[in-house]
PDB file as gemmi writes it, atoms N, CA and C in Angstrom:
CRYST1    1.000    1.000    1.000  90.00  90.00  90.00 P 1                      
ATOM      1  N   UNK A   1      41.159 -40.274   8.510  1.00  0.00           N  
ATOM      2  CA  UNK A   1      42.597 -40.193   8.611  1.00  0.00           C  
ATOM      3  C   UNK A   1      43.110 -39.173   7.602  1.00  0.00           C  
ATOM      4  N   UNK A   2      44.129 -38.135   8.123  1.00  0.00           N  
ATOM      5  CA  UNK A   2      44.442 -37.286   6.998  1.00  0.00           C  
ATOM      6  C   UNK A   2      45.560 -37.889   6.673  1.00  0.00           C  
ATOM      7  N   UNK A   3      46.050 -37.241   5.281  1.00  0.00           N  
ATOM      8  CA  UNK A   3      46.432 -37.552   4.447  1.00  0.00           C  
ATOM      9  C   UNK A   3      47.815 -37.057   4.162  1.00  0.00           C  
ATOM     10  N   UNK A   4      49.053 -37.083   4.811  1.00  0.00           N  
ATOM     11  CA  UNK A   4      50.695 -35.856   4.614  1.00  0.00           C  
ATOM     12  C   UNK A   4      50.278 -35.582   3.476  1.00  0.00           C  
ATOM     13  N   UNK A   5      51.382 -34.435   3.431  1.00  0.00           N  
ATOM     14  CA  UNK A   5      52.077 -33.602   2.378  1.00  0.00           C  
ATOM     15  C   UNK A   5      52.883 -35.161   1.703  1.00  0.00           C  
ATOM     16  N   UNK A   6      53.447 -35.652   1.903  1.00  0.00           N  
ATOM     17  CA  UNK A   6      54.504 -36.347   1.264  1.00  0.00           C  
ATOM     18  C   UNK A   6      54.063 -37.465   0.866  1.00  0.00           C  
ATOM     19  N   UNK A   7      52.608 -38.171   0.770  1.00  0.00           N  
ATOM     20  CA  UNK A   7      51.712 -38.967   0.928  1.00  0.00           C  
ATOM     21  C   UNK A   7      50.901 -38.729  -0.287  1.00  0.00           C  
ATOM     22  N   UNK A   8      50.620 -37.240  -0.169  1.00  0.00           N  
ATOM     23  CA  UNK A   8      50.204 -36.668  -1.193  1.00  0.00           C  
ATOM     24  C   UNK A   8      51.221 -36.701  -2.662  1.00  0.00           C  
ATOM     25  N   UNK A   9      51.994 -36.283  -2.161  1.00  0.00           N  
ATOM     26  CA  UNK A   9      53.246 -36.127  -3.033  1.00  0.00           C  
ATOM     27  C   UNK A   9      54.230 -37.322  -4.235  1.00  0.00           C  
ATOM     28  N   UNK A  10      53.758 -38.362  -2.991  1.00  0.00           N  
ATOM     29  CA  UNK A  10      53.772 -39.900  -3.574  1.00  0.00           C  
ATOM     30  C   UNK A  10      52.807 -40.265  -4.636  1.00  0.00           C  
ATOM     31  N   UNK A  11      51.486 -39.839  -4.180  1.00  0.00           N  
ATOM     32  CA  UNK A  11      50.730 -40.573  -4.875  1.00  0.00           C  
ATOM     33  C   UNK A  11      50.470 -39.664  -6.419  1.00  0.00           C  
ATOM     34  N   UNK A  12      51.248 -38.480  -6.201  1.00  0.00           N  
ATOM     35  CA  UNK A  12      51.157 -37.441  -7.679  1.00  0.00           C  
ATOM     36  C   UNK A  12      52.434 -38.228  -8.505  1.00  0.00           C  
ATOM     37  N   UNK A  13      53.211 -38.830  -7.756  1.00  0.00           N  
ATOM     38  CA  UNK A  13      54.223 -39.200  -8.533  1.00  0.00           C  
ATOM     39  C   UNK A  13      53.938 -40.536  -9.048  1.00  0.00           C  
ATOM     40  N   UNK A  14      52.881 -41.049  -8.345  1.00  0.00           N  
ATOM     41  CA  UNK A  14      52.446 -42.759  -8.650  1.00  0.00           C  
ATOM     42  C   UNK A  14      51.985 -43.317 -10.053  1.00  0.00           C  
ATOM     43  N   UNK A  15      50.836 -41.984  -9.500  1.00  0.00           N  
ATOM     44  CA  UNK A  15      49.579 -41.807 -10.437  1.00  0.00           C  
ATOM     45  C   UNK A  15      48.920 -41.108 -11.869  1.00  0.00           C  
ATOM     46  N   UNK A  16      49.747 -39.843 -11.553  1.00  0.00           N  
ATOM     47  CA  UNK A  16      49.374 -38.987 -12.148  1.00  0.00           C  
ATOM     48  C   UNK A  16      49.766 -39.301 -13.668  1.00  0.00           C  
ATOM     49  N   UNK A  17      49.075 -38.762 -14.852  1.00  0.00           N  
ATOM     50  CA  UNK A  17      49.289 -39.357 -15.710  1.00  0.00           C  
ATOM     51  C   UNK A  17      49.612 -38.107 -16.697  1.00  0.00           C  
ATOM     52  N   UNK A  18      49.964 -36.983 -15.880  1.00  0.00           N  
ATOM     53  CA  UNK A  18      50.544 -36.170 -16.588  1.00  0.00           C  
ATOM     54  C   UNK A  18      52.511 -36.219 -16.449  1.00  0.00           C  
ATOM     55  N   UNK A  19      53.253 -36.173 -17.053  1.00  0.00           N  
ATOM     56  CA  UNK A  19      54.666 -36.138 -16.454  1.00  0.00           C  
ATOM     57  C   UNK A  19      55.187 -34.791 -16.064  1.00  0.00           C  
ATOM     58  N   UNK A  20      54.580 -33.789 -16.619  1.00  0.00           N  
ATOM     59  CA  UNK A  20      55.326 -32.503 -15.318  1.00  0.00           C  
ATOM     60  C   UNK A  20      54.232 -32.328 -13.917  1.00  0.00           C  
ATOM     61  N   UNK A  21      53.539 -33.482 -14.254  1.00  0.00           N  
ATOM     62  CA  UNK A  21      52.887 -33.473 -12.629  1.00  0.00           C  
ATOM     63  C   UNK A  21      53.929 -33.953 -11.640  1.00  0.00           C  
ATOM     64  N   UNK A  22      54.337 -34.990 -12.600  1.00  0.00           N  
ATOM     65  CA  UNK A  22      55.023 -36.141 -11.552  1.00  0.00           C  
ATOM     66  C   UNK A  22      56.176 -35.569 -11.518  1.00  0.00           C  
ATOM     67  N   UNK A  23      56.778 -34.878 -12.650  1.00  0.00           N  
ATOM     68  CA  UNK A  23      57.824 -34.238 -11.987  1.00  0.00           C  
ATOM     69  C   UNK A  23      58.092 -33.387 -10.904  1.00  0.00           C  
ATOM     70  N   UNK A  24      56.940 -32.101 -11.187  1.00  0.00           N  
ATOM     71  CA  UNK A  24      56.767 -31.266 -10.051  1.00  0.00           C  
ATOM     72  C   UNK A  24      56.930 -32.208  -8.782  1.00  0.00           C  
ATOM     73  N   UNK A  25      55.993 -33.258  -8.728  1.00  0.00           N  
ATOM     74  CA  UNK A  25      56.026 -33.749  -7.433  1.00  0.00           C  
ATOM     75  C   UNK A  25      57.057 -34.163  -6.565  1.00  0.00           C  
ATOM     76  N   UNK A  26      57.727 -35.168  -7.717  1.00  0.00           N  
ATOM     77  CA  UNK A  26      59.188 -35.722  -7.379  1.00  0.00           C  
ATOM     78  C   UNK A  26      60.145 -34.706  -7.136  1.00  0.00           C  
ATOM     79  N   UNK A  27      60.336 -33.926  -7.455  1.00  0.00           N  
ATOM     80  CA  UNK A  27      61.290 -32.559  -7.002  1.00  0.00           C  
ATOM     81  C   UNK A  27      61.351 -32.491  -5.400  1.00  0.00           C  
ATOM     82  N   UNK A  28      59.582 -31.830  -5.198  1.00  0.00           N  
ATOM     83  CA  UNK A  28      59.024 -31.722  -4.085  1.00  0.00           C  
ATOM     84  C   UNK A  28      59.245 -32.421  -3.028  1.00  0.00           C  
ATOM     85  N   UNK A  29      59.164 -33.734  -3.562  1.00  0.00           N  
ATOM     86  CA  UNK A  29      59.508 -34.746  -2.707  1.00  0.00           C  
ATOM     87  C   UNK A  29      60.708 -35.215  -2.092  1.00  0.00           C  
ATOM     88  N   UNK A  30      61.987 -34.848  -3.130  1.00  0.00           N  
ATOM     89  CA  UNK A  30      63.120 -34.255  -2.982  1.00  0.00           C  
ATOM     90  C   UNK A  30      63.577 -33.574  -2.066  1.00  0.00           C  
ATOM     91  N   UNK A  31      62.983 -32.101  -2.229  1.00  0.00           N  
ATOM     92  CA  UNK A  31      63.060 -30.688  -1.760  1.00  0.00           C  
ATOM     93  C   UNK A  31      63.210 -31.052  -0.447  1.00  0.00           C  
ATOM     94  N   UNK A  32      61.684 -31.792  -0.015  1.00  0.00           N  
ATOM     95  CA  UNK A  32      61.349 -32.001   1.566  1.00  0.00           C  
ATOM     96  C   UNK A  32      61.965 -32.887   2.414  1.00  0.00           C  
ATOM     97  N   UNK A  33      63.002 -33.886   1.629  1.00  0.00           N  
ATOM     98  CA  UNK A  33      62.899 -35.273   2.767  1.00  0.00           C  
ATOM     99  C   UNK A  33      64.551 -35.336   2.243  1.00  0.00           C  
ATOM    100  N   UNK A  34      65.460 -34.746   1.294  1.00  0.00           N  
ATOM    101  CA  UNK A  34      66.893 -34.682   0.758  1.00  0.00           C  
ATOM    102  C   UNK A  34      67.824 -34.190   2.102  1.00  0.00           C  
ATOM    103  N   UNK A  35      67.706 -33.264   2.862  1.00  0.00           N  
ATOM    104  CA  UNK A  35      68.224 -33.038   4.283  1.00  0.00           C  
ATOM    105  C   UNK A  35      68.227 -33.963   5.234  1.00  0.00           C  
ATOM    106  N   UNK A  36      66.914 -33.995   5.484  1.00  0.00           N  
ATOM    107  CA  UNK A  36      66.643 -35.394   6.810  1.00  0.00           C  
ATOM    108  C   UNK A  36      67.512 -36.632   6.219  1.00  0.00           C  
ATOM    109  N   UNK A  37      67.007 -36.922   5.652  1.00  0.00           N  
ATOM    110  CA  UNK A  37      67.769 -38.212   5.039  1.00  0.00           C  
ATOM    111  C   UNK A  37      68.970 -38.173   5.218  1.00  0.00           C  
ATOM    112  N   UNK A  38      69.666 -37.059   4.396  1.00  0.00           N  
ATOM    113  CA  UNK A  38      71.839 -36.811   4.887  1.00  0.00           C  
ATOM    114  C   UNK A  38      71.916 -36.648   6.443  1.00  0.00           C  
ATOM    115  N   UNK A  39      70.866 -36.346   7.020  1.00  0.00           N  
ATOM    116  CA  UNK A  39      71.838 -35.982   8.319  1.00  0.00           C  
ATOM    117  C   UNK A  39      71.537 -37.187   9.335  1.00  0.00           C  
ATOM    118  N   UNK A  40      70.405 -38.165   8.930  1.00  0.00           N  
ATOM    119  CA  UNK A  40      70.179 -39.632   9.149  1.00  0.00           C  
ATOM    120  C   UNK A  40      71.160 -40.320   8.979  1.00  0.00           C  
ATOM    121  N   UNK A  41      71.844 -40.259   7.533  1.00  0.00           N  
ATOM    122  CA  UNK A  41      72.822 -41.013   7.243  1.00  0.00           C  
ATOM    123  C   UNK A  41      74.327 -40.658   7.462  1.00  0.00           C  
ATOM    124  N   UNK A  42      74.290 -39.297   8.182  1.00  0.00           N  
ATOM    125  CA  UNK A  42      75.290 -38.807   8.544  1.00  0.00           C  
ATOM    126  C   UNK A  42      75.665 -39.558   9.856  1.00  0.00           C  
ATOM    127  N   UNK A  43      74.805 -40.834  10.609  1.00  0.00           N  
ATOM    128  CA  UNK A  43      75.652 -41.547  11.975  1.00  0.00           C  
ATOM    129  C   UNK A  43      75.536 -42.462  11.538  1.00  0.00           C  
ATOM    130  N   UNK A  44      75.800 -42.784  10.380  1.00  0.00           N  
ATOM    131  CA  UNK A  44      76.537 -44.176   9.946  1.00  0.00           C  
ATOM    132  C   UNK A  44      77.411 -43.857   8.743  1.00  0.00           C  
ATOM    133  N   UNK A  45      77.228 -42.851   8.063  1.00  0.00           N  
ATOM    134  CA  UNK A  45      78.231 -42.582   6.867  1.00  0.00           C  
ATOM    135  C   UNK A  45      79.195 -41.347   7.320  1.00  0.00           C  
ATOM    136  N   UNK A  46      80.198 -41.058   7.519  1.00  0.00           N  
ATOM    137  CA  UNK A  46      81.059 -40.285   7.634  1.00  0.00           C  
ATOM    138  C   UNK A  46      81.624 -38.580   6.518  1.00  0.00           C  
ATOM    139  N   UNK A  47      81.410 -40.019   5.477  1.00  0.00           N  
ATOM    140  CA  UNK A  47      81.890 -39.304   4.096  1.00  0.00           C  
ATOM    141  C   UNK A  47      80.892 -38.645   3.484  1.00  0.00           C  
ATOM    142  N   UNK A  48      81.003 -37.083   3.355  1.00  0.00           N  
ATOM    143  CA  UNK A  48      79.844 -36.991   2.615  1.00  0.00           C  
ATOM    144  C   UNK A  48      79.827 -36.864   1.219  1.00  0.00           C  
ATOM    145  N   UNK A  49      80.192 -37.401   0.557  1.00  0.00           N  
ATOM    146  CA  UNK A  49      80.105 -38.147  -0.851  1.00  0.00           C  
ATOM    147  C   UNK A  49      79.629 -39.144  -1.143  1.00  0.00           C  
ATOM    148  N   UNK A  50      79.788 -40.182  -0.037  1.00  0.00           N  
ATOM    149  CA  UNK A  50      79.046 -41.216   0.254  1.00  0.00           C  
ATOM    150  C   UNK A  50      77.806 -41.201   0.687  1.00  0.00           C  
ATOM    151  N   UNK A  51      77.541 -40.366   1.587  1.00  0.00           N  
ATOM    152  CA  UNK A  51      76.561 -39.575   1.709  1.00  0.00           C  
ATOM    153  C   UNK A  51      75.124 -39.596   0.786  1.00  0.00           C  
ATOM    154  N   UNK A  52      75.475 -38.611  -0.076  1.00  0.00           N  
ATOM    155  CA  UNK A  52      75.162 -38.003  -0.950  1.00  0.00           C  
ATOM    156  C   UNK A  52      75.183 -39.081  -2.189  1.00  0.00           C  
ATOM    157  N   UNK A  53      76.134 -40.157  -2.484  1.00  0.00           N  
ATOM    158  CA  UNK A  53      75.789 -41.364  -3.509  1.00  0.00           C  
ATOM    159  C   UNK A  53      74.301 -42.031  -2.634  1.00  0.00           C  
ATOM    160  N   UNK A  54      73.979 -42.154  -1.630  1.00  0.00           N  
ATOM    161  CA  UNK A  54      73.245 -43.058  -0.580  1.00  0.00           C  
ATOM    162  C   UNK A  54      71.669 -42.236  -1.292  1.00  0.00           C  
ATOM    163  N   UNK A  55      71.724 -41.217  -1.037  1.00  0.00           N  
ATOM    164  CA  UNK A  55      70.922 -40.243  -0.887  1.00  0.00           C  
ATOM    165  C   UNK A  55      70.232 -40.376  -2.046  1.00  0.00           C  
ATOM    166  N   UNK A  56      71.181 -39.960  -3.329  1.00  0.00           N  
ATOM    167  CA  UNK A  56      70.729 -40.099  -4.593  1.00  0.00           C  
ATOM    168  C   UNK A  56      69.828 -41.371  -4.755  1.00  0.00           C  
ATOM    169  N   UNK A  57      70.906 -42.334  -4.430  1.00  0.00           N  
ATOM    170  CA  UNK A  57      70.232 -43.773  -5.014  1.00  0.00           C  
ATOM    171  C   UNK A  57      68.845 -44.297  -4.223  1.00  0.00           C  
ATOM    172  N   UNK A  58      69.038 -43.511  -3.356  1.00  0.00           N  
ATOM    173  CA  UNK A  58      67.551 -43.807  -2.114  1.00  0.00           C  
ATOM    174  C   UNK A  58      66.144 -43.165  -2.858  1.00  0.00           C  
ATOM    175  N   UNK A  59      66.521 -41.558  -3.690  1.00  0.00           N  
ATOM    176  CA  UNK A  59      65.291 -41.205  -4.472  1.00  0.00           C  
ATOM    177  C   UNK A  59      65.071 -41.501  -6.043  1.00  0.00           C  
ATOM    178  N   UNK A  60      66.185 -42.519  -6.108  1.00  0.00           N  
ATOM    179  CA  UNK A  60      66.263 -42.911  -7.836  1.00  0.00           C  
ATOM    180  C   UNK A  60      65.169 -44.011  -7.580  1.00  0.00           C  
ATOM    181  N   UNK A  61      65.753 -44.860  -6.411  1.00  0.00           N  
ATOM    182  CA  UNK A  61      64.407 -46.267  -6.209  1.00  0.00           C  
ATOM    183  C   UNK A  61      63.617 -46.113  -5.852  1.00  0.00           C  
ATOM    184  N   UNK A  62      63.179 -44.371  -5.429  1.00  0.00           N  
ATOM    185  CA  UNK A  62      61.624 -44.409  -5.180  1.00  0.00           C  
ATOM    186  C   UNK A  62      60.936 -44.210  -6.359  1.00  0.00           C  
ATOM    187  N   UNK A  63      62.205 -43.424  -7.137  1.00  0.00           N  
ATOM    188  CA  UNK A  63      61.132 -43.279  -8.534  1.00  0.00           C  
ATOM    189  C   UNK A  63      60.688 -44.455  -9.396  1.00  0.00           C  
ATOM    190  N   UNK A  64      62.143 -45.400  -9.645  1.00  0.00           N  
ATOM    191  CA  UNK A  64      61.964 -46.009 -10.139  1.00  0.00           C  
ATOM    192  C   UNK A  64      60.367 -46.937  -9.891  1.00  0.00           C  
ATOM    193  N   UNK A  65      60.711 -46.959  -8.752  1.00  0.00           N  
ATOM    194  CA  UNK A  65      59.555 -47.753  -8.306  1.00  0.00           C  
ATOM    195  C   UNK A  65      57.620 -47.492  -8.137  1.00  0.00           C  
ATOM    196  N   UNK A  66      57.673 -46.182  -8.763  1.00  0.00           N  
ATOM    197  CA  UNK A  66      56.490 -45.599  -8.512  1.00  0.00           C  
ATOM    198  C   UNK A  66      55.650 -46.354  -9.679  1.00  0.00           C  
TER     199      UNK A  66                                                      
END                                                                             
């Protein structure tokens, strides 16, 4: 089974026990999935400020949670 980009990307942010690894990664991870996500939440959120609070707090709890 291969392995995503973003899979990959997770597990640099999980694991890695350097912190500008995990940063690099988390950016990355950012970079790639920060669009999809707003325009997902763009047919249920209207506002895009709200938006964009959703968005934030959606990649704060991934970090947090790594």
């Amino acid at each position: 089974m291969a392995i995503s980009i973003d899979d990959a990307l997770i597990e640099q942010v999980s694991g890695s026990a350097d912190p500008r690894v995990r940063e690099r990664a988390f950016r990355e991870l950012v970079r790639r999935n920060a669009e999809a996500l707003t325009c997902f939440l763009s047919t249920y959120q209207p506002d895009a400020s709200e938006r964009d609070d959703v968005v934030q707090e959606t990649f704060l709890r991934v970090y947090m949670a790594r």
